[in-house]
N, CA and C atoms as a LAMMPS dump frame, in Angstrom:
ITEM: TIMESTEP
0
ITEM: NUMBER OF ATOMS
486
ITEM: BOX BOUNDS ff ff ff
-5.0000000000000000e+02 5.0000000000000000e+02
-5.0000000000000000e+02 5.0000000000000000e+02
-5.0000000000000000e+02 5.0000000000000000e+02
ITEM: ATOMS id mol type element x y z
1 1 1 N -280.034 185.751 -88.165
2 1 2 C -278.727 185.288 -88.602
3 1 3 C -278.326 186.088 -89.834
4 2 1 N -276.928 186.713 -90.254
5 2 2 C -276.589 187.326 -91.047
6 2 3 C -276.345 186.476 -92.214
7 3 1 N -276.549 186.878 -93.438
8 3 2 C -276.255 186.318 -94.564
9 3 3 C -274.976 185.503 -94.551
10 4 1 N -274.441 186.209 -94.475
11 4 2 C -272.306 185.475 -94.073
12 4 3 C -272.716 184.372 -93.176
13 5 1 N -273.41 184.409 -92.006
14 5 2 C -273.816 183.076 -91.502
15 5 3 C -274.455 182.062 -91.896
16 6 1 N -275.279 182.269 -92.833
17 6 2 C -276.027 181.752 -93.522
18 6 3 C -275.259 180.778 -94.736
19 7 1 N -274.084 181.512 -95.138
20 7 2 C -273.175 181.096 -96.124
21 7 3 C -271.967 180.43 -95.912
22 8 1 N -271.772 180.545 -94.432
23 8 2 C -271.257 179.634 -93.45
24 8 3 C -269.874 180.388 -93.614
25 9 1 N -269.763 181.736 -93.819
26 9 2 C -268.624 182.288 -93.811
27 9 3 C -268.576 183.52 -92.501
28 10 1 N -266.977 183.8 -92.222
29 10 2 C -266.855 184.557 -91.353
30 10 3 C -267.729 184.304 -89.923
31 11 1 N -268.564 183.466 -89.42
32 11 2 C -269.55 182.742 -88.476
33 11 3 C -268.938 183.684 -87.155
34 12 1 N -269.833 184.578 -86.549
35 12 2 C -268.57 184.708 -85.266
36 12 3 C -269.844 184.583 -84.325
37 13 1 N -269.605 184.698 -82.723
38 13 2 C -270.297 184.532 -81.932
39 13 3 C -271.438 185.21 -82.018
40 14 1 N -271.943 186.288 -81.991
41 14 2 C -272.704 187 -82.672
42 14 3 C -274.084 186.661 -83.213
43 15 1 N -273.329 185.613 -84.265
44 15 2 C -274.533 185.055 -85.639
45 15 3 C -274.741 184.119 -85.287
46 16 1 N -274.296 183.104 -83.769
47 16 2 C -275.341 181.951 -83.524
48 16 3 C -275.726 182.127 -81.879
49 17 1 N -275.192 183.539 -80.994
50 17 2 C -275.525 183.568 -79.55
51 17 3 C -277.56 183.344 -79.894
52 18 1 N -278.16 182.993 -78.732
53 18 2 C -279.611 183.252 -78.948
54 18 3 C -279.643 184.048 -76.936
55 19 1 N -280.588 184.545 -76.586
56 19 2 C -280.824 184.806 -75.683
57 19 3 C -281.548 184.097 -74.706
58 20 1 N -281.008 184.037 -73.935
59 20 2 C -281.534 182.751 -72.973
60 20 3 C -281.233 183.687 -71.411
61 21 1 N -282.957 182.752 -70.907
62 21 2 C -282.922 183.287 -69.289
63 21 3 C -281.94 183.181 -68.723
64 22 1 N -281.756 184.036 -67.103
65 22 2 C -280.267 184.213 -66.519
66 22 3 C -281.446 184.442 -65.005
67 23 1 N -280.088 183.729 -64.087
68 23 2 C -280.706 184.015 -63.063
69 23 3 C -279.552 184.791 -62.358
70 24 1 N -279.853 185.547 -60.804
71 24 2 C -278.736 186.329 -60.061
72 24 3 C -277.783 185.268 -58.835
73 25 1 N -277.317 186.284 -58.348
74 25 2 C -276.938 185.385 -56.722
75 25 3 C -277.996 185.147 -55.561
76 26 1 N -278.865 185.91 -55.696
77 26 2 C -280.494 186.387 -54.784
78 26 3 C -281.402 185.83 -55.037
79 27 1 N -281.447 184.876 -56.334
80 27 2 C -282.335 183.927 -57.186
81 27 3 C -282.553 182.539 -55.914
82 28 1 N -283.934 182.09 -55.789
83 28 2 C -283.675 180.721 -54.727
84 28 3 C -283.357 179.724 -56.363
85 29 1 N -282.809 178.696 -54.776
86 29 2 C -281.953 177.743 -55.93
87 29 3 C -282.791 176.933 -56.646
88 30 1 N -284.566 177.008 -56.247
89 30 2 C -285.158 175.894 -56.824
90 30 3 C -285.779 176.631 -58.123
91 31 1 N -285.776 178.39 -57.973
92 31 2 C -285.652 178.853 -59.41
93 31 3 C -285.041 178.49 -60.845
94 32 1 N -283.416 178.409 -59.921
95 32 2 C -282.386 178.311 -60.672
96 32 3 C -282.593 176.76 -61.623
97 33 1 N -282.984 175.953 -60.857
98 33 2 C -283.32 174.445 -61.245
99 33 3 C -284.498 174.613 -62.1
100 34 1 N -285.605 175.136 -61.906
101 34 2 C -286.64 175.605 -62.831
102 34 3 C -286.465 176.264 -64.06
103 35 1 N -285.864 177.549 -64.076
104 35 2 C -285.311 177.632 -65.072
105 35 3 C -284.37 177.001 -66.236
106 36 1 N -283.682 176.743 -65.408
107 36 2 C -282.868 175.375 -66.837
108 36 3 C -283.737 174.47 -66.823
109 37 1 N -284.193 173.898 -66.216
110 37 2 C -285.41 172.365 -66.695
111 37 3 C -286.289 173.27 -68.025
112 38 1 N -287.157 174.144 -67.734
113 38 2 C -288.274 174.408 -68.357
114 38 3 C -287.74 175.234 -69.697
115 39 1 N -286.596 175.525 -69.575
116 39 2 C -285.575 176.318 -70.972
117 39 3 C -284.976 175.642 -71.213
118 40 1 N -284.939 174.002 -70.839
119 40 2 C -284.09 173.182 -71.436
120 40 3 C -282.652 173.211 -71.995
121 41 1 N -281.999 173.963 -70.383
122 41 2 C -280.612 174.473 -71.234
123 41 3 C -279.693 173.51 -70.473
124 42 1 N -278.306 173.716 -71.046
125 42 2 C -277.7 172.688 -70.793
126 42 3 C -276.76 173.42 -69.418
127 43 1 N -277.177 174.356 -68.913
128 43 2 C -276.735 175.111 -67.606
129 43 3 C -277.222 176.658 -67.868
130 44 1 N -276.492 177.655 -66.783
131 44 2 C -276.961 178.501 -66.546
132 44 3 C -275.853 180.034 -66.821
133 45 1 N -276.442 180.8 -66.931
134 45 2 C -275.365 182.132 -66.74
135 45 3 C -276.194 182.928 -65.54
136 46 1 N -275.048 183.336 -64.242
137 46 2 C -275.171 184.124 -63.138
138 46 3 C -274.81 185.141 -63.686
139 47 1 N -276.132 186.377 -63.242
140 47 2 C -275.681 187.824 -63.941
141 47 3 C -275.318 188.424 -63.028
142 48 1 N -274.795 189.924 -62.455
143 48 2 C -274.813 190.722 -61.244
144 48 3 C -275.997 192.032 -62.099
145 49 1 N -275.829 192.515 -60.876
146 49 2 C -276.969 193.894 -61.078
147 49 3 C -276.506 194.594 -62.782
148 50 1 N -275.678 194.412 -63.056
149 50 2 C -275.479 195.498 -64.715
150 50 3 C -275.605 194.251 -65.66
151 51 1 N -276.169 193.501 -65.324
152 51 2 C -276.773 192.08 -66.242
153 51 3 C -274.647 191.497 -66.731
154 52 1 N -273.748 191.641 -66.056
155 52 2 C -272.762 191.133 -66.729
156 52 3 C -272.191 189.221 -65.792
157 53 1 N -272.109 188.739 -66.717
158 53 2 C -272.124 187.633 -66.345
159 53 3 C -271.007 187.445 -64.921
160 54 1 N -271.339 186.68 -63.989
161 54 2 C -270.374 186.477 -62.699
162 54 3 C -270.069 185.2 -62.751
163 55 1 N -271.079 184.311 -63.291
164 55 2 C -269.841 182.705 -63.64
165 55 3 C -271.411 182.083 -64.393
166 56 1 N -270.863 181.141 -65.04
167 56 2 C -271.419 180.398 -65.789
168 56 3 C -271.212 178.774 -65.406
169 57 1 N -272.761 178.412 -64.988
170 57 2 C -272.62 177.077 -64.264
171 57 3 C -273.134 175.864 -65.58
172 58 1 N -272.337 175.201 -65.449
173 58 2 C -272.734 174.168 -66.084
174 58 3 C -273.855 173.029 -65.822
175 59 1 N -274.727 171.891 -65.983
176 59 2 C -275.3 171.285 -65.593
177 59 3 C -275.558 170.921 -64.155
178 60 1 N -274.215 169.877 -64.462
179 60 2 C -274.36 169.489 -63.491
180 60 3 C -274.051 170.062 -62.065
181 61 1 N -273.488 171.406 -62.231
182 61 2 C -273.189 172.276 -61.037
183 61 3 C -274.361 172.961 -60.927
184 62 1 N -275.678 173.185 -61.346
185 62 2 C -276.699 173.667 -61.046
186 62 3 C -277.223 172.646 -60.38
187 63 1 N -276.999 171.407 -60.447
188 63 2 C -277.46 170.577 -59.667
189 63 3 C -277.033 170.134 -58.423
190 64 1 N -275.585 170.306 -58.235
191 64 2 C -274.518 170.484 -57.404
192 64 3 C -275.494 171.318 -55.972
193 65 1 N -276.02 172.572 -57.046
194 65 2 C -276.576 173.524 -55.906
195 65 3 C -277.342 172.654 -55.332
196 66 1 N -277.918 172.013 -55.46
197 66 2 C -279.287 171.631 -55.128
198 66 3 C -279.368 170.562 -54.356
199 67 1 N -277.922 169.518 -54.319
200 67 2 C -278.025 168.245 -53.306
201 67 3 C -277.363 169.34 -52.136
202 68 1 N -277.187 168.939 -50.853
203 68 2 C -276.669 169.207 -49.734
204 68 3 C -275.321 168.875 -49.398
205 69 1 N -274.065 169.604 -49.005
206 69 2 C -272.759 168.836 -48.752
207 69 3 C -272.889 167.394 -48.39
208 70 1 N -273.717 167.281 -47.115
209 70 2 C -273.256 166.304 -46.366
210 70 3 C -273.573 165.066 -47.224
211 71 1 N -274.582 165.259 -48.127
212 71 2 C -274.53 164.27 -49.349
213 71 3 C -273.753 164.017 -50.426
214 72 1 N -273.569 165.004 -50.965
215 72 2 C -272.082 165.077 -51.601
216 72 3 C -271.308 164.769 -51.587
217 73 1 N -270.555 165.379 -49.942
218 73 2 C -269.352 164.531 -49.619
219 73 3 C -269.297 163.377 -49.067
220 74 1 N -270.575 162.847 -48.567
221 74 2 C -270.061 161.053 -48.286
222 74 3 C -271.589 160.605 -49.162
223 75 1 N -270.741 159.704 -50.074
224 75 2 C -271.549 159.175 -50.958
225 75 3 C -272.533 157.699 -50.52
226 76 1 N -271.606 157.237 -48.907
227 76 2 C -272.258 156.178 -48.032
228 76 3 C -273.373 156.683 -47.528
229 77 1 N -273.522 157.999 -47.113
230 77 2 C -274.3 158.61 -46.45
231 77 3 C -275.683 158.251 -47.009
232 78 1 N -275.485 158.739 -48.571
233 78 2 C -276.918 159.035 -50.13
234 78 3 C -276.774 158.001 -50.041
235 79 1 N -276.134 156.892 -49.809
236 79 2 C -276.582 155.458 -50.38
237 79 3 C -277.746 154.862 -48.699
238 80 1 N -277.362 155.149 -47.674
239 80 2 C -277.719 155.33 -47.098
240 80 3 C -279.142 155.524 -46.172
241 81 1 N -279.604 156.54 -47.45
242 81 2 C -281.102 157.297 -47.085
243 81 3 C -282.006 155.685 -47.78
244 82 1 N -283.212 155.754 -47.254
245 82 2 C -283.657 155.097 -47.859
246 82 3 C -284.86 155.542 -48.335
247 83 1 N -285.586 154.837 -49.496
248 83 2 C -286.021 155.498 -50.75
249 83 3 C -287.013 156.356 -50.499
250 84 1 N -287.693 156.184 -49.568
251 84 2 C -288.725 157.278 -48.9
252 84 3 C -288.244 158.598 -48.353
253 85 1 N -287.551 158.451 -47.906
254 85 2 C -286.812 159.605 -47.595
255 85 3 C -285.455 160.569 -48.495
256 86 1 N -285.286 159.717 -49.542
257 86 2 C -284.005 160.191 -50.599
258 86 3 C -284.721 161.329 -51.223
259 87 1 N -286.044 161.512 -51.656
260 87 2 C -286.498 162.545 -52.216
261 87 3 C -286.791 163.761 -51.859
262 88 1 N -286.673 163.676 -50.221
263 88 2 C -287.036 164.654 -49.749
264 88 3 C -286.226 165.964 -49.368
265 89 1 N -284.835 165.442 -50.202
266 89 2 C -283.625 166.676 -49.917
267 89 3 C -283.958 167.814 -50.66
268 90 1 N -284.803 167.8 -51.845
269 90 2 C -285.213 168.78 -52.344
270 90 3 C -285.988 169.63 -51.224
271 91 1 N -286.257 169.315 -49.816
272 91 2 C -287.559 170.108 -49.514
273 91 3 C -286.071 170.841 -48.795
274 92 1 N -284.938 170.584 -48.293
275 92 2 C -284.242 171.578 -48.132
276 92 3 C -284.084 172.916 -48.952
277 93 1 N -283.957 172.982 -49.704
278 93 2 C -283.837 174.109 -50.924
279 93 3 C -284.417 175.187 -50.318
280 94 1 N -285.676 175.196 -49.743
281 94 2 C -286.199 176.157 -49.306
282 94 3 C -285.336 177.242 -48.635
283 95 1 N -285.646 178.699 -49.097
284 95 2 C -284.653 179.552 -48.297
285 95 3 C -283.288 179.678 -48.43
286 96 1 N -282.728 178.613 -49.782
287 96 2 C -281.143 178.576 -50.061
288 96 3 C -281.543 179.687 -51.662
289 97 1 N -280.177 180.762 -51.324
290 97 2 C -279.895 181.307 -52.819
291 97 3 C -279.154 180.463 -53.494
292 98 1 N -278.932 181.083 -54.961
293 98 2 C -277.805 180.493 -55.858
294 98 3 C -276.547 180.728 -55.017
295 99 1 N -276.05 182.145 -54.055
296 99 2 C -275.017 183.067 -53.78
297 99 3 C -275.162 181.861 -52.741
298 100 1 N -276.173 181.424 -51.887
299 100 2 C -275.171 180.659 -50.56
300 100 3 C -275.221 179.261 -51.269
301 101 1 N -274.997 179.27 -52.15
302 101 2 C -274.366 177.653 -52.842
303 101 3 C -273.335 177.769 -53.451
304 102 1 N -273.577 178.955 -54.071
305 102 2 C -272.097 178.951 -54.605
306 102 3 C -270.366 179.17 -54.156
307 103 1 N -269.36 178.336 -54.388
308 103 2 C -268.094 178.333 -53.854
309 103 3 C -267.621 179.656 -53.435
310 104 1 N -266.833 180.567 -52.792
311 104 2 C -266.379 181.394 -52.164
312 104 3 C -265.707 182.497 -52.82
313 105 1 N -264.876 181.367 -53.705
314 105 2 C -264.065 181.673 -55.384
315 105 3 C -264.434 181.51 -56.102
316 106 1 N -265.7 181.613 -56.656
317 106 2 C -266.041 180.825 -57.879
318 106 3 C -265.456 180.925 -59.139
319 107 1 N -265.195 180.036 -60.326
320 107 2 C -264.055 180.561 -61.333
321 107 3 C -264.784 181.365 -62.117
322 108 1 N -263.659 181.79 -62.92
323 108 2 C -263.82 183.271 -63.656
324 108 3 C -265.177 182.786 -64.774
325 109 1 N -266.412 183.627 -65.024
326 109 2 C -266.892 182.852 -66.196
327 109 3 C -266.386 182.57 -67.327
328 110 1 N -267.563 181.579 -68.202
329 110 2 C -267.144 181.22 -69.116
330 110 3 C -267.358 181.764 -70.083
331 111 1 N -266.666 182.88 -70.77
332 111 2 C -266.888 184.035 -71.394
333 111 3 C -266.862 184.427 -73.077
334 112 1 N -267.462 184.741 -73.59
335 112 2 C -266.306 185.043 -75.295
336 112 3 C -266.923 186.485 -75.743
337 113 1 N -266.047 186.979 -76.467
338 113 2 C -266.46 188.625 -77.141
339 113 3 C -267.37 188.596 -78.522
340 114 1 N -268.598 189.046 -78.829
341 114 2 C -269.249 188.829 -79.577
342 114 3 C -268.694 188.591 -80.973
343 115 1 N -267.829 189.078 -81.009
344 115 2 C -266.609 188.817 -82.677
345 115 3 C -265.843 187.661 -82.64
346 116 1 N -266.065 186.546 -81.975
347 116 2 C -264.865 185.732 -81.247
348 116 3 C -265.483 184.561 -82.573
349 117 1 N -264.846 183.696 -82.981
350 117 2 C -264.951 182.539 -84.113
351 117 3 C -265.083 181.347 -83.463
352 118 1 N -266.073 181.029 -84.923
353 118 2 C -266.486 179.467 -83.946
354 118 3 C -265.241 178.521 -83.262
355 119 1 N -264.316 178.809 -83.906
356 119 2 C -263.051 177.798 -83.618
357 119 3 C -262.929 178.651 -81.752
358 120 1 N -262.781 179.576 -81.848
359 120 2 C -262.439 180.121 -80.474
360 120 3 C -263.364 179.629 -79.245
361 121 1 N -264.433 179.765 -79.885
362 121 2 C -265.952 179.122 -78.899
363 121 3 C -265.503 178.181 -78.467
364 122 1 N -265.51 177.1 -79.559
365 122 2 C -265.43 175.579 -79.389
366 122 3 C -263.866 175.371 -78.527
367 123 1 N -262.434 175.765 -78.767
368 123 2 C -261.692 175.173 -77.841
369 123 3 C -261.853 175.675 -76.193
370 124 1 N -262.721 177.065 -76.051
371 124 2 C -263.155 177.683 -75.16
372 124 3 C -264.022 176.467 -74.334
373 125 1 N -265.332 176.357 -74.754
374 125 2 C -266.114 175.122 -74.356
375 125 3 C -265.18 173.742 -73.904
376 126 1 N -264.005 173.133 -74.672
377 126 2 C -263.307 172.298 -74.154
378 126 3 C -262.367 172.357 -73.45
379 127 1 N -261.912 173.399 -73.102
380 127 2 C -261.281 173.876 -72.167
381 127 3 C -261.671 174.174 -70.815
382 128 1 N -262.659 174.766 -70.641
383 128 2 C -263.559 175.167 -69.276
384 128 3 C -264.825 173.297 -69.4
385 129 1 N -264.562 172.864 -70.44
386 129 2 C -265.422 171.316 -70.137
387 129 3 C -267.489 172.117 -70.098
388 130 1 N -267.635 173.472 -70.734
389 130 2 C -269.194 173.625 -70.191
390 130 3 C -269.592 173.836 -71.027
391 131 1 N -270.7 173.064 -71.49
392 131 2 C -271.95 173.16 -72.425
393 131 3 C -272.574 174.338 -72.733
394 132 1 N -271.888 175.747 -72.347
395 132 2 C -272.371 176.791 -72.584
396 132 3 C -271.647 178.459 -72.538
397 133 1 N -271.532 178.831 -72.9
398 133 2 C -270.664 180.059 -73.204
399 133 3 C -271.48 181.354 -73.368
400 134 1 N -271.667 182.817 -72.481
401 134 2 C -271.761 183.853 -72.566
402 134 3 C -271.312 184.291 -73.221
403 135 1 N -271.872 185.133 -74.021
404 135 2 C -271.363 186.097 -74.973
405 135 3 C -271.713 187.562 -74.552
406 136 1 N -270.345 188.115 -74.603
407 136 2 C -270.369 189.74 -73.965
408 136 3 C -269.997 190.238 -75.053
409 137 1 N -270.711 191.426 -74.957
410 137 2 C -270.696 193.167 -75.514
411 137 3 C -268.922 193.455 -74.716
412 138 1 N -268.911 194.587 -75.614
413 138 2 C -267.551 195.564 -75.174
414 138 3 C -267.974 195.798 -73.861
415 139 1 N -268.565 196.437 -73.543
416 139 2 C -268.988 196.894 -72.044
417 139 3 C -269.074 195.488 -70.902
418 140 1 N -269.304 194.167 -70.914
419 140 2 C -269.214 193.409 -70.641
420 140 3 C -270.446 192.815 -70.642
421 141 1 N -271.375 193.336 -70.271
422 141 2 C -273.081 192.665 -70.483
423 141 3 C -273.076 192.268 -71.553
424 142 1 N -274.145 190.898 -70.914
425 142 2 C -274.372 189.894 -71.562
426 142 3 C -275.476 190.309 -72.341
427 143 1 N -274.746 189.386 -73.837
428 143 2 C -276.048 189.879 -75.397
429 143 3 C -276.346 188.495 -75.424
430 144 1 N -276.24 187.044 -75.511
431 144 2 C -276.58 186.205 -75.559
432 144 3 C -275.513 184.859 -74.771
433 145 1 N -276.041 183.607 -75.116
434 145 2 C -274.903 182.585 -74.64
435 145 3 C -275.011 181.88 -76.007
436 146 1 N -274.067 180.532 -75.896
437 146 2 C -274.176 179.739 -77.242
438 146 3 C -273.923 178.578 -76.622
439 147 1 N -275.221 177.354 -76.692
440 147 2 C -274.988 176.188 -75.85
441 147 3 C -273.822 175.367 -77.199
442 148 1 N -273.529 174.194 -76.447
443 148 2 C -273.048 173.234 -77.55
444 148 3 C -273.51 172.872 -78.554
445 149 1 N -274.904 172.485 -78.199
446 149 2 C -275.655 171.885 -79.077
447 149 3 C -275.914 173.104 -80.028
448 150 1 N -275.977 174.145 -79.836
449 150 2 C -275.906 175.321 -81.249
450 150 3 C -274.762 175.657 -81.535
451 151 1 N -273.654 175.317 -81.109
452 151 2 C -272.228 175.401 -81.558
453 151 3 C -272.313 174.396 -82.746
454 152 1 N -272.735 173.177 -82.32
455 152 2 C -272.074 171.981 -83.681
456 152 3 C -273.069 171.811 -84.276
457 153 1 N -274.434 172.321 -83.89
458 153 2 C -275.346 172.589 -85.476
459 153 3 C -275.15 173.401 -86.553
460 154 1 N -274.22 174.928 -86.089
461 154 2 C -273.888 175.602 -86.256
462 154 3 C -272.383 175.578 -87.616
463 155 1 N -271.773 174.019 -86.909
464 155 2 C -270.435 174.095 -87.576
465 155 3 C -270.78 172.94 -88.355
466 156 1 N -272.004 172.072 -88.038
467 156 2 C -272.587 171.31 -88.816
468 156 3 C -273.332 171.68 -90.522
469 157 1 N -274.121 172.541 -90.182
470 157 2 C -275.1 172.849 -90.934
471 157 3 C -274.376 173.97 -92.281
472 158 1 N -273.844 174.836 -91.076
473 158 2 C -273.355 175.975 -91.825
474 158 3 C -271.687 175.699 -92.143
475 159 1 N -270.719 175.211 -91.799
476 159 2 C -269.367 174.899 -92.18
477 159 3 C -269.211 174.788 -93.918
478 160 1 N -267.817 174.567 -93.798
479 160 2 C -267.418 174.305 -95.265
480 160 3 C -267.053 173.047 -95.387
481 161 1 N -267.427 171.882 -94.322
482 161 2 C -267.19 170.638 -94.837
483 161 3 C -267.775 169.579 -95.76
484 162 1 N -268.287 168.246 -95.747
485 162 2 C -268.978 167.375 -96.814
486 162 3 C -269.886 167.993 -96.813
């Protein structure tokens, strides 16, 4: 962290991104679930081959990957299963990528430029609603992300307020 961050001045994306695992479209999805559990993040960043971010999933859409439509869309269905058998949708996963879970369109990621200010982060994050934000280089590859929870420690700790 740079001194100016430290002093809680000038703060830009930069001085609180940290580097955090990334998975691809070719990744199986029970990776993808592994990885955020065991990095304890609050979602994920999809890279393509030049490591530049292709969308940034939030929680609960990493989890999204991981139930099956037909559960999804009828919620009678999941109520349905009964308890011996409700656990076993995970054994589907097998053989599914992140790429065949993911939507067709998927939206644009959730992005910011390493110079970008905490204020920019933060209405960024409430705007797209995701616990996590890529941070790109000029070239577009990804140098780090910045979850929430290091956003408002960030504007906590280091700010100019009480």
């Amino acid at each position: 962290m740079t001194a100016a961050a430290r002093r809680g001045v000038d703060m830009r994306a930069a001085d609180i991104a940290v580097t955090v695992p990334t998975i691809t479209r070719m990744d199986p999805v029970a990776k993808a679930l592994r990885v955020m559990a065991v990095s304890r993040l609050p979602g994920l960043v999809v890279v393509d081959e030049r490591s530049r971010p292709s969308i940034v999933l939030p929680g609960t859409q990493v989890l999204r990957l991981a139930v099956p439509d037909t559960f999804r869309d009828d919620p009678a269905l999941a109520r349905a299963i009964d308890e011996a058998h409700a656990d076993t949708f995970w054994e589907e996963l097998a053989g599914l990528t992140v790429g065949d879970c993911l939507p067709d369109k998927p939206a644009k990621p959730v992005t910011v430029a390493a110079d970008a200010t905490l204020l920019e982060i933060a209405a960024l994050m409430g705007r797209h609603r995701s616990p996590l934000v890529a941070v790109v280089g000029p070239d577009g590859a990804l140098v780090g992300a910045i979850t929430l929870e290091r956003l408002l420690t960030s504007l906590a700790v280091f700010g100019s307020g009480e």
